[in-house]
One Martini backbone bead per residue (centre of mass of N, CA, C, O) as a GRO file, in nm:
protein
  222
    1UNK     BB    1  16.575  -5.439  15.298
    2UNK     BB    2  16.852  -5.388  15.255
    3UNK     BB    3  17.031  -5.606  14.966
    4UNK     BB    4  17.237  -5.513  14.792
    5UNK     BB    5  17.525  -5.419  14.922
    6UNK     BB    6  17.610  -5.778  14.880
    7UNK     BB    7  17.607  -5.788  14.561
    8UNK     BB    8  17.782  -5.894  14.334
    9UNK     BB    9  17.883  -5.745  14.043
   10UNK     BB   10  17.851  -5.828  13.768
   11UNK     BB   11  17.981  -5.881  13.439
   12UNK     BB   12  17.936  -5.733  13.145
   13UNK     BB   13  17.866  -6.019  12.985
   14UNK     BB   14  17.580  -6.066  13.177
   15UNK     BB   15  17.441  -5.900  12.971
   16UNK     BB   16  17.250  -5.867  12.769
   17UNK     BB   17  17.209  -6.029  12.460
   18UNK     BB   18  17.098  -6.122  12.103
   19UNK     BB   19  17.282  -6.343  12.029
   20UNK     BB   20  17.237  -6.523  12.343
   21UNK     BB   21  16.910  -6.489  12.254
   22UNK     BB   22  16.922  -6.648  12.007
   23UNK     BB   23  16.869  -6.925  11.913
   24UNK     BB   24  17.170  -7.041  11.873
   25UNK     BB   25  17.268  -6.945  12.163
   26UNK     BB   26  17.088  -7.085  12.308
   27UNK     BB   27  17.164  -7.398  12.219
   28UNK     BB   28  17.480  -7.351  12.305
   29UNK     BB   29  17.385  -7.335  12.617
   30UNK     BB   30  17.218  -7.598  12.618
   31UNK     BB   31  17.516  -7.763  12.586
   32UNK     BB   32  17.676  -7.641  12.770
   33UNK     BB   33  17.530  -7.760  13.000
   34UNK     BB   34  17.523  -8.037  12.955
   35UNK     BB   35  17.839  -8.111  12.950
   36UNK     BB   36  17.896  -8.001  13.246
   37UNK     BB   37  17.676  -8.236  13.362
   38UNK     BB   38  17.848  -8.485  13.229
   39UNK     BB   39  18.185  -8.346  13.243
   40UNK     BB   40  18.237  -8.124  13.346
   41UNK     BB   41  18.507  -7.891  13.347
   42UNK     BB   42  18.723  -8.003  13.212
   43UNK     BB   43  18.539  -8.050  12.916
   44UNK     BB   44  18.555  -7.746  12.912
   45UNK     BB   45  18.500  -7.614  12.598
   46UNK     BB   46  18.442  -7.446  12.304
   47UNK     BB   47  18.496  -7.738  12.125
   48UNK     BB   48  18.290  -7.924  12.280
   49UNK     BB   49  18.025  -7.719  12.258
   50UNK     BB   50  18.034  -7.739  11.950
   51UNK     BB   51  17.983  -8.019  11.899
   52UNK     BB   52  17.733  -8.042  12.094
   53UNK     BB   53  17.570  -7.850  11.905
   54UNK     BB   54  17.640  -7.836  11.606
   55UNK     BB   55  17.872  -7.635  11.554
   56UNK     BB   56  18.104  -7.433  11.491
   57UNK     BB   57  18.325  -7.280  11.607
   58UNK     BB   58  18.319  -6.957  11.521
   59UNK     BB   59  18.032  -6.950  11.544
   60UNK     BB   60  18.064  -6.928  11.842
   61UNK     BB   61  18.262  -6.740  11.888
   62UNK     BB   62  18.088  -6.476  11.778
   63UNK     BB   63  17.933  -6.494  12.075
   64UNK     BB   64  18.145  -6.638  12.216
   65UNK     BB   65  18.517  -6.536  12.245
   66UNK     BB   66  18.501  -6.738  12.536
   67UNK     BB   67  18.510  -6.939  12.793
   68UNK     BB   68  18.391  -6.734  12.959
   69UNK     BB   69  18.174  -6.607  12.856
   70UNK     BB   70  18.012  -6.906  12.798
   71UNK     BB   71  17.999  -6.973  13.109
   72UNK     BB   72  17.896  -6.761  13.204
   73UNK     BB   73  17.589  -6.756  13.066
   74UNK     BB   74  17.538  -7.042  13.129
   75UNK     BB   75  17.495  -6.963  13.432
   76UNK     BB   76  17.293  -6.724  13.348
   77UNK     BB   77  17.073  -6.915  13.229
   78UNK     BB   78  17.028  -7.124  13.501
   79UNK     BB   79  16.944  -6.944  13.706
   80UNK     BB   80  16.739  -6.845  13.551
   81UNK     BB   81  16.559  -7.063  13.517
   82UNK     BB   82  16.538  -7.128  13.843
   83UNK     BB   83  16.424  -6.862  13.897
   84UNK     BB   84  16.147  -6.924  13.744
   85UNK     BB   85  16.017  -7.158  13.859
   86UNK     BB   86  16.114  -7.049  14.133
   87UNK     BB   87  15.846  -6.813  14.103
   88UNK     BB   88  15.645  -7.017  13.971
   89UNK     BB   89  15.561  -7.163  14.275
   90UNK     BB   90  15.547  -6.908  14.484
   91UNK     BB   91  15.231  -6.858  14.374
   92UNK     BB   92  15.087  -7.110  14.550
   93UNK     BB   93  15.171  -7.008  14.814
   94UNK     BB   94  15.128  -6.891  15.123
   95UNK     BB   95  15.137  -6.572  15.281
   96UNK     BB   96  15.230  -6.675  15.497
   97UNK     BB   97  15.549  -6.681  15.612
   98UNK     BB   98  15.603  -6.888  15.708
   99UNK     BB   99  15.497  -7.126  15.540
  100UNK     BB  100  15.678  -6.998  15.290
  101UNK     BB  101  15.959  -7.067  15.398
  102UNK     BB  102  15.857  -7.373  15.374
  103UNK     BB  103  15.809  -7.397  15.096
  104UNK     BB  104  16.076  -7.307  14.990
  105UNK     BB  105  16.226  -7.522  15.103
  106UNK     BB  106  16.074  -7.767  14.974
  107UNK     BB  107  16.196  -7.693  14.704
  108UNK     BB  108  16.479  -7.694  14.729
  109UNK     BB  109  16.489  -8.041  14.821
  110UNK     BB  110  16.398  -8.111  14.575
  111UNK     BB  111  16.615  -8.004  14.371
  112UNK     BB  112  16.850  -8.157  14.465
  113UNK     BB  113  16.727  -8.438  14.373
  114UNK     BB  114  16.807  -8.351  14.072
  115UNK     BB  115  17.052  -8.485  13.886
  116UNK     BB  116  17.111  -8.245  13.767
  117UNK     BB  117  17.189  -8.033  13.984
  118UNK     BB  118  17.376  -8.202  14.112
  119UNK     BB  119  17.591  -8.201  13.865
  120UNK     BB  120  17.619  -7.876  13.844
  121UNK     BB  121  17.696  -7.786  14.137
  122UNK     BB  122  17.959  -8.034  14.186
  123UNK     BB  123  18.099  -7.901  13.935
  124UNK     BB  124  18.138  -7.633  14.023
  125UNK     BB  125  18.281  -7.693  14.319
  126UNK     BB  126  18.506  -7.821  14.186
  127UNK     BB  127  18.597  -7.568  13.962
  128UNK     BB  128  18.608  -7.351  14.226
  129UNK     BB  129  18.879  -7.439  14.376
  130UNK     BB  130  19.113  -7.352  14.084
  131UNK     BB  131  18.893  -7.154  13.977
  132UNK     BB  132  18.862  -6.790  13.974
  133UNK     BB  133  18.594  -6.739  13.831
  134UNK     BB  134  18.406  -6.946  13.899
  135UNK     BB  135  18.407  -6.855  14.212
  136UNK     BB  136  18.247  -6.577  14.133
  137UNK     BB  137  17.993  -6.718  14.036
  138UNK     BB  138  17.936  -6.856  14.296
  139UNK     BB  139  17.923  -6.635  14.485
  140UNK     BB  140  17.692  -6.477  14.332
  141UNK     BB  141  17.478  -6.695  14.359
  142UNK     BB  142  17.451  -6.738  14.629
  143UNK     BB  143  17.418  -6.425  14.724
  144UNK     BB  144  17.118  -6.435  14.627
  145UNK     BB  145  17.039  -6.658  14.769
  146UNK     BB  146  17.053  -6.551  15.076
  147UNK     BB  147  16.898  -6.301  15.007
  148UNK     BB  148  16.626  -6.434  14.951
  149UNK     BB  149  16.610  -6.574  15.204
  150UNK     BB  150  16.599  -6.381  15.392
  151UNK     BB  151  16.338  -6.231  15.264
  152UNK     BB  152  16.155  -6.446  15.381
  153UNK     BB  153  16.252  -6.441  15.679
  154UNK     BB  154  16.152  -6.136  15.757
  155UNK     BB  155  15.840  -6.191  15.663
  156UNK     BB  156  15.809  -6.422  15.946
  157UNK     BB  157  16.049  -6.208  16.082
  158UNK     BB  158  15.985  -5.854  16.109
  159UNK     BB  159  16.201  -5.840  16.410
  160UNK     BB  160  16.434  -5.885  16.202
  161UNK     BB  161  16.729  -5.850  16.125
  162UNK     BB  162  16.920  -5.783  15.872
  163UNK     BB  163  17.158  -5.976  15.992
  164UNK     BB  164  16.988  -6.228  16.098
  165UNK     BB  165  16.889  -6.320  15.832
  166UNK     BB  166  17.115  -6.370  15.685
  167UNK     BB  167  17.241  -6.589  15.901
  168UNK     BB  168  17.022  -6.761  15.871
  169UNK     BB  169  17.042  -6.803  15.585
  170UNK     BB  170  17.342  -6.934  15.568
  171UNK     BB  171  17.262  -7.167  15.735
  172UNK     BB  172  17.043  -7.308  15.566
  173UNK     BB  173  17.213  -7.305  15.282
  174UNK     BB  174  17.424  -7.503  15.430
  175UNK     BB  175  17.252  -7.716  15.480
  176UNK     BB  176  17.138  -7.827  15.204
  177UNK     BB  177  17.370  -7.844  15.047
  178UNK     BB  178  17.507  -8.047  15.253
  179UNK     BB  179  17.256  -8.231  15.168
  180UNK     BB  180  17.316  -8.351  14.919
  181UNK     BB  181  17.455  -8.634  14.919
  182UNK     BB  182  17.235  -8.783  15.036
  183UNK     BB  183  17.097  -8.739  14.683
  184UNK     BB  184  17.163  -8.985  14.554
  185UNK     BB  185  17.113  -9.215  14.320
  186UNK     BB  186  16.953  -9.453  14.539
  187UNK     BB  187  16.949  -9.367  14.818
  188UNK     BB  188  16.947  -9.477  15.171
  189UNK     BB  189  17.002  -9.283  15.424
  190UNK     BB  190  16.772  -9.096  15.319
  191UNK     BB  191  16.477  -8.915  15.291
  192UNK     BB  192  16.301  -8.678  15.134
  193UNK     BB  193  16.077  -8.686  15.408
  194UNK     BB  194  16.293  -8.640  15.628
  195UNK     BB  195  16.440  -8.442  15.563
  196UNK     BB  196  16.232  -8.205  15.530
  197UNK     BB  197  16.176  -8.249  15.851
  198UNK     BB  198  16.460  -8.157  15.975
  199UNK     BB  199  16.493  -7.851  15.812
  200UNK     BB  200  16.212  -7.780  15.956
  201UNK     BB  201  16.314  -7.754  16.199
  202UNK     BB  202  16.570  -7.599  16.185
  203UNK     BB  203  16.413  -7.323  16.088
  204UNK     BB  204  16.235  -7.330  16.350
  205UNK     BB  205  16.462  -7.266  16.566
  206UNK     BB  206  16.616  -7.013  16.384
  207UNK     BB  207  16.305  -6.863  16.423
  208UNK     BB  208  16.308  -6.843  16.693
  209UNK     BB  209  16.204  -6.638  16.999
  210UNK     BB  210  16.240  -6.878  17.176
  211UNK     BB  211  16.236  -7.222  17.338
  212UNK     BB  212  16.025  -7.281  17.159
  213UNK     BB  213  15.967  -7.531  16.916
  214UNK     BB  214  15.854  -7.605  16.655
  215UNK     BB  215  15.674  -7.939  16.474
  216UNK     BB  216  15.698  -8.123  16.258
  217UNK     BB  217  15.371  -8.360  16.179
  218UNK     BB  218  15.258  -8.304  15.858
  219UNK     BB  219  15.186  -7.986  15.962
  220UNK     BB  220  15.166  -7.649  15.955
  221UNK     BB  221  15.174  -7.366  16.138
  222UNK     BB  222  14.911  -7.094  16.104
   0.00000   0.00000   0.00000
């Protein structure tokens, strides 16, 4: 799949930093997410990020000169994050792409259940309304996000379209994403093995070439 043309080119600020990778870049990048994930966008700033982190404003701003420098860093960092984990999660599944790409499914509905990613996200789309920066680190991480899903429906169906697999991406993932609200801590609406059942059955549907839809029973068809 030629893969690239779709892909959204980082800000120039997005690119490796030795500064916002030492030790103290790092430190201030991990206050950053966190305050943001507690206090939403309204409340992030260089100065609540400094307190956060207990360096001076300077020293902030030394490595990160802007509010917005210092938020696309920290949101690429944390997509680093999230792209690590299911890198090795991705290591352990079958190699069959069926398979694979309910399995990659099955991590996707695990994560959004955690209130950390819950709270990352939901402050994201809130911030991404109002604010034009904010909205195009999110179409850039979401555009990888369809990519990288293309790229197993392709896997599980070799016969389907560069188009077709995107299309089917975009469905998937708005399946999700939209199915986070139901997640919320102590949530009683549905449960997350039932989420998971559902969203298999609609994935084996969308990448179906027939009539004839697999139903998840407990287990994935070899």
């Amino acid at each position: 799949m030629a893969a690239n043309r779709d892909v959204v080119a980082p800000a120039p600020w997005w690119r490796d930093d030795p500064q916002a990778n030492s030790e103290r870049g790092v430190n201030i990048l991990k206050a950053a997410a966190n305050l943001f994930i507690r206090e939403g966008g309204a409340a992030f700033s260089t100065r609540a990020v400094a307190k956060e982190a207990g360096v001076s404003l300077g020293s902030l701003q030394h490595i990160f000169p802007s509010k917005d420098r210092l938020f696309a860093a920290m949101l690429k960092r944390r997509i680093s994050e999230y792209d690590a984990i299911h890198a090795r999660a991705v290591e352990g599944l079958p190699f069959n792409g069926e398979k694979r790409l309910l399995g990659v499914i099955e991590q996707y509905i695990d994560d959004i259940w955690r209130p950390e990613t819950r709270g990352f996200y939901f402050n994201l789309f809130a911030l991404s309304c109002h604010n034009s920066f904010a909205a195009d680190l999110m179409r850039d991480a979401y555009q990888r996000y369809r990519m990288a899903l293309a790229g197993y429906i392709g896997a599980a169906r070799p016969t389907f379209s560069e188009t077709r697999c995107l299309d089917i991406a975009l469905q998937i993932a708005a399946l999700i994403e939209g199915l986070m609200v139901y997640t919320a801590p102590n949530a009683k609406a549905v449960k997350r093995e039932h989420l998971q059942k559902l969203i298999k059955e609609s994935v084996l549907m969308l990448i179906s070439d027939g009539p004839e839809t697999t139903r998840i029973t407990g287990r994935v068809r070899g």
